[in-house]
C-alpha positions in Angstrom: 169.1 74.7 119.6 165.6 75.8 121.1 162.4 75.0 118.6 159.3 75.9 118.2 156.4 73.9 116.0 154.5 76.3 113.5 151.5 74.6 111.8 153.9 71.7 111.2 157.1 73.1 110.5 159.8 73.2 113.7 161.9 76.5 113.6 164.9 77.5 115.3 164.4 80.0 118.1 167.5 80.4 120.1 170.6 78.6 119.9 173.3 78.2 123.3 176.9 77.0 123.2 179.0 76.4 126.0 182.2 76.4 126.1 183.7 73.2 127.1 187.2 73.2 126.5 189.3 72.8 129.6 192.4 74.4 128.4 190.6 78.2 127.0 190.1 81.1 129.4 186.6 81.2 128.5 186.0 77.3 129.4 182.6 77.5 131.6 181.4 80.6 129.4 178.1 80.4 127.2 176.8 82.1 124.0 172.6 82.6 123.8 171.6 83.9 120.4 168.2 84.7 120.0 167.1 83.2 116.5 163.4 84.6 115.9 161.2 87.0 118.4 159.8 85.7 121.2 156.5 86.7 122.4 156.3 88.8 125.8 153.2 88.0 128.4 152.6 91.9 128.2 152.4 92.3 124.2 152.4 96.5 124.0 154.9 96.9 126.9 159.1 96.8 127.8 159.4 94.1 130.1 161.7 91.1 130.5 160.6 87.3 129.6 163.1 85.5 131.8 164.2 81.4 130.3 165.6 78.8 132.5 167.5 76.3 130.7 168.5 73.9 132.5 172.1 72.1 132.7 174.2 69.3 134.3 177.7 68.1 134.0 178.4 64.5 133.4 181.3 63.1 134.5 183.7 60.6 133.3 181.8 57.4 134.1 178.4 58.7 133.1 177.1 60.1 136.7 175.3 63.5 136.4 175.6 66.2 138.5 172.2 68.1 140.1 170.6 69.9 137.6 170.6 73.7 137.9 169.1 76.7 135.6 171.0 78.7 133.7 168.8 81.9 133.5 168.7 83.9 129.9 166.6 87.1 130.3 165.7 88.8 127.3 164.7 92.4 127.3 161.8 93.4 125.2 161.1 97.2 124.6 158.0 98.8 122.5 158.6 101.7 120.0 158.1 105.2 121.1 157.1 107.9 118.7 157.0 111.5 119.7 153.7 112.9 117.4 154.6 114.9 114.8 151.9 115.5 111.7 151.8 117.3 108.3 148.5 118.1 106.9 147.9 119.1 103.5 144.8 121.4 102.4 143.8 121.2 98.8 140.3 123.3 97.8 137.8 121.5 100.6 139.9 118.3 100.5 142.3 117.9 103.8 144.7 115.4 104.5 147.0 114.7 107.8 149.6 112.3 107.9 151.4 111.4 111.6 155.7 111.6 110.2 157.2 108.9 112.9 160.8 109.7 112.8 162.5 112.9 114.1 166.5 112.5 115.1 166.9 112.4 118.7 163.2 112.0 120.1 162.1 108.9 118.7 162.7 105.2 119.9 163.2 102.3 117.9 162.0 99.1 119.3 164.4 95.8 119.9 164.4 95.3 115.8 165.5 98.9 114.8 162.3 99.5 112.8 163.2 102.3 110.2 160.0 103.7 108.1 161.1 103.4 104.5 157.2 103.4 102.7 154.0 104.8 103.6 150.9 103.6 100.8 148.1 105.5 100.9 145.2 104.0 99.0 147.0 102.8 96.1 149.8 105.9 96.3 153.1 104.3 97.7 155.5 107.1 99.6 159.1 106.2 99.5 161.2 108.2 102.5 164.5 108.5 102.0 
């Protein structure tokens, strides 16, 4: 299990299981799960953060093999929104509002973000 320290408080990260069964199919194999977001060096851009973990095998008598990395690379991508607006005129009051989903030319980001409210003021807009 990988960790991080937040004012005080460790929390999980990213959790990796090998498999170490001699007798499966998949003995060798490894799961990464990426707990929480990690941040990228480039904040607004897609890029990849490559981790090395690094592993040995330990034989039967306690000797350790040479250590090597296992390499994790995990993909970040950035939200694109294709600009669409509505704008409302009322007497010599105007109001515009950007509408950021559109089926087919919008991209969701690595979490699927989905806008579900939009609070104006104290006015809160649920979309359906």
């Amino acid at each position: 299990m990988g960790v991080a320290s937040v004012n005080g408080q460790q929390l999980d990260i990213l959790s990796i299981q090998i498999n170490n069964d001699l007798t499966s199919s998949d003995f060798g194999k490894f799961d990464f799960e990426l707990i929480r977001a990690i941040d990228h060096p480039i904040a607004d851009a897609a890029d990849i953060l490559s981790i090395n973990l690094p592993v040995f095998v330990q034989d039967m008598d306690g000797d350790d093999s040479a250590t090597k990395n296992l390499v994790v690379n995990v993909v970040d991508d950035v939200p694109e929104v294709v600009s669409k607006s509505i704008s409302v005129v009322e007497g010599d009051d105007q109001a515009s509002i950007n509408v950021l989903r559109q089926s087919g030319q919008d991209t969701d980001g690595a979490d699927d973000g989905l806008l579900t409210q939009i609070t104006i003021g104290t006015t809160n807009l649920t979309i359906d």
